[in-house]
C-alpha positions in Angstrom: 25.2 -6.6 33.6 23.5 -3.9 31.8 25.8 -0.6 31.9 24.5 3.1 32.6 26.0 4.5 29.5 26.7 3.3 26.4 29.8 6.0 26.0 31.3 8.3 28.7 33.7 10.4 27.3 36.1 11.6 30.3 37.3 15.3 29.8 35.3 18.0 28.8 37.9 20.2 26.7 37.5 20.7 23.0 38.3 17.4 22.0 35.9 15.5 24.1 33.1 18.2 23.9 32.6 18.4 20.0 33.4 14.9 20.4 30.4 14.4 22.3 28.2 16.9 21.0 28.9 14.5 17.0 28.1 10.7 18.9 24.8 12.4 20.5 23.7 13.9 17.3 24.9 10.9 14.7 25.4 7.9 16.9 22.2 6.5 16.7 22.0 6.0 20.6 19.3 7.0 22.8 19.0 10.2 24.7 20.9 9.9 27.8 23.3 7.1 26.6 26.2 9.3 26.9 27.8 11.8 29.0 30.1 13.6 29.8 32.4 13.6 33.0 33.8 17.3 33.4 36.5 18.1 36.3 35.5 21.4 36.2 34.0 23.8 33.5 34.8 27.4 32.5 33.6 30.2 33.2 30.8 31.5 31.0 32.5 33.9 28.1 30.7 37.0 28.8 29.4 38.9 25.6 31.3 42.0 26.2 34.7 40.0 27.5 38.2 41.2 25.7 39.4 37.6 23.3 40.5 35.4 25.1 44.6 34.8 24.7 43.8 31.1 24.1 42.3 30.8 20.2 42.0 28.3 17.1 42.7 29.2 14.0 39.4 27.0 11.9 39.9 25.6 8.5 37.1 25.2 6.0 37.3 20.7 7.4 37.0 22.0 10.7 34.0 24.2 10.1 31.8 21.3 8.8 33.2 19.3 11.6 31.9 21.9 14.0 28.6 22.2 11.6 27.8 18.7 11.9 27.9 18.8 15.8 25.6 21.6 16.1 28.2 24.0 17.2 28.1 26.5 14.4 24.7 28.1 14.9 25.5 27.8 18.5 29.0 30.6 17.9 28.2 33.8 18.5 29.5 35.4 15.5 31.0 39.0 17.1 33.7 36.4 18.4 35.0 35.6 15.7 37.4 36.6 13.1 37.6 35.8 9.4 40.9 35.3 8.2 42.2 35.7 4.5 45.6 35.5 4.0 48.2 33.7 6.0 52.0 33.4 6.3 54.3 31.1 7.5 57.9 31.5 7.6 61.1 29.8 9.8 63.2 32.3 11.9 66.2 32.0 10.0 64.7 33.1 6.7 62.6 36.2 6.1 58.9 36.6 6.1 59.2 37.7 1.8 61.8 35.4 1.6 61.5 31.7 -1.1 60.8 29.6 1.7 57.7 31.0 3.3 54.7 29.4 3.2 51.8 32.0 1.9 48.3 31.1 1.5 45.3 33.6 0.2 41.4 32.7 -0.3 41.9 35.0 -3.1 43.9 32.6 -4.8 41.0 29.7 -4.0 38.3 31.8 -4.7 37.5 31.8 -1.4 36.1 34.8 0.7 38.6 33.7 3.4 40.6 30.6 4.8 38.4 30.0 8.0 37.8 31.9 10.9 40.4 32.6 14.4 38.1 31.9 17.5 38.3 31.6 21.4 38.9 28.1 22.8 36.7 28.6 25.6 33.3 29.9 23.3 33.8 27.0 21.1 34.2 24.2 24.5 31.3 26.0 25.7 29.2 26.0 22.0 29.8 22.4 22.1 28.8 21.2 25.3 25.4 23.5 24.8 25.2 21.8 21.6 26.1 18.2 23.5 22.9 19.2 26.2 20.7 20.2 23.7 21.0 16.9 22.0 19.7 14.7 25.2 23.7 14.1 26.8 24.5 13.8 30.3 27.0 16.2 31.3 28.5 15.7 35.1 31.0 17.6 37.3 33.4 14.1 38.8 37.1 13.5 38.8 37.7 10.0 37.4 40.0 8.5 39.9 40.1 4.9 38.3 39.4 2.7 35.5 38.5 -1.5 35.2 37.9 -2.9 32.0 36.2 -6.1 32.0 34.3 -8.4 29.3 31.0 -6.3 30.0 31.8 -2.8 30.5 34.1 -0.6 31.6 34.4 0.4 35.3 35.2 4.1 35.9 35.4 5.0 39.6 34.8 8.8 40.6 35.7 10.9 43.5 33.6 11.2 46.2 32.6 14.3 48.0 34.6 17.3 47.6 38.0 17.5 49.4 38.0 13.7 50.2 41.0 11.9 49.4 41.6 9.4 46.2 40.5 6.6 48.6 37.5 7.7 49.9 34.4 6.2 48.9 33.3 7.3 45.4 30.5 6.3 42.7 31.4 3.9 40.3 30.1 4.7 37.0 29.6 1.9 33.7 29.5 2.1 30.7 30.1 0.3 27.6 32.9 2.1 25.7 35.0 4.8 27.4 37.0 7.9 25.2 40.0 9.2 27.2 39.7 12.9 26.2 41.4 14.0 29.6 45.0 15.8 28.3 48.4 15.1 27.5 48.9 13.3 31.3 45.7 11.1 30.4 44.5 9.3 33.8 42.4 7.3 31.2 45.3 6.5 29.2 47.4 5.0 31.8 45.1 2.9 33.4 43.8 1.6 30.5 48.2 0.8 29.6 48.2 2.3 26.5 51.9 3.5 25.3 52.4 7.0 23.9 56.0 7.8 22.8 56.6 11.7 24.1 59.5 14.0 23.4 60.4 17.3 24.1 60.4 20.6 21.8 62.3 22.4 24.1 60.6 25.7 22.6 58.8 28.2 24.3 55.8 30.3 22.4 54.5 33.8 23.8 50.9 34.3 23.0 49.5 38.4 23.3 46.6 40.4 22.0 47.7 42.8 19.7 46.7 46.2 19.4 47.7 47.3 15.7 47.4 51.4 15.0 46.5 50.7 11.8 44.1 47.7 10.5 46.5 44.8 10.0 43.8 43.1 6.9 
């Protein structure tokens, strides 16, 4: 049995996106080979939109990662924002205090440490950049997965609203990448253990006004 794909990567979030966007452009497989299977997509990031609460912070290894998958001509560069200096303290001890971390490009020679940017431009840079490379890119729900000695069987749901056992596509393809969250559907039907344990922490994340410029 020949496959359709040679790699489906299921989950179209950052991970599987730049993912995606590095096997199409350095894999060495044909155009089409691969795609992507997307629950759903965002919405497009509109030029003039206030940032997005949901950001990365990008280090110098994660710009050439991006670079290499095509993504960093593809980020639009009036969202982003350059950072410089950056601290890092635990609540008990003070921000000046001994043990807070500090780092400065200065201190590198560096005209900063990387750049802050939106989750959603960068998924959406690296799916274009994905496309633009030859990739498939689908909107399915994977509802199942079969590995066998030729491929791997991934069953999708079939037309909108119907149920997990009504009739779907089944899609094949030679190597699968789970990239579909922390409650991974690929994961557990593949019976792959991950050990999980609770933080118990909570983080509130806010754009910031400053009244002064904050450097």
């Amino acid at each position: 049995m020949n496959p359709e794909y040679d790699i489906a990567v299921v989950g179209a979030g950052l991970a599987g996106a730049c993912a995606a966007a590095l096997l199409a452009r350095h894999a060495g497989i044909g155009a089409g080979r691969i795609v992507v299977l997307a629950g759903q997509l965002p919405p497009p990031v509109a030029p003039d939109a206030p940032p997005d609460l949901r950001v990365v912070a990008l280090s110098r290894a994660s710009e050439r990662v991006l670079r290499a998958a095509g993504v960093g001509e593809r980020l639009p560069a009036a969202r982003l924002c350059a950072y410089e200096r950056m601290r890092v303290w635990h609540e008990s001890s003070a921000p000046d205090g001994p043990g807070a971390l500090c780092f400065d490009a200065a201190e590198v020679a560096e005209p900063n440490l990387g750049y802050i940017a939106e989750s959603a431009v960068l998924q959406a840079a690296c799916l274009d950049s994905f496309s633009a490379a030859g990739g498939a890119l689908r909107i399915a729900q994977v509802r199942s997965l079969a590995i066998d000695g030729a491929c791997v069987r991934l069953g999708l749901n079939g037309a909108a609203g119907a149920g997990a056992d009504a009739g779907g596509e089944v899609l094949t393809a030679r190597l699968v990448i789970g990239a579909d969250g922390a409650h991974s559907l690929v994961r557990r039907e593949a019976r792959i253990h991950a050990r999980t344990r609770d933080y118990h922490q909570l983080a509130l994340v806010a754009n910031v006004h400053t009244g002064r410029p904050h450097e």
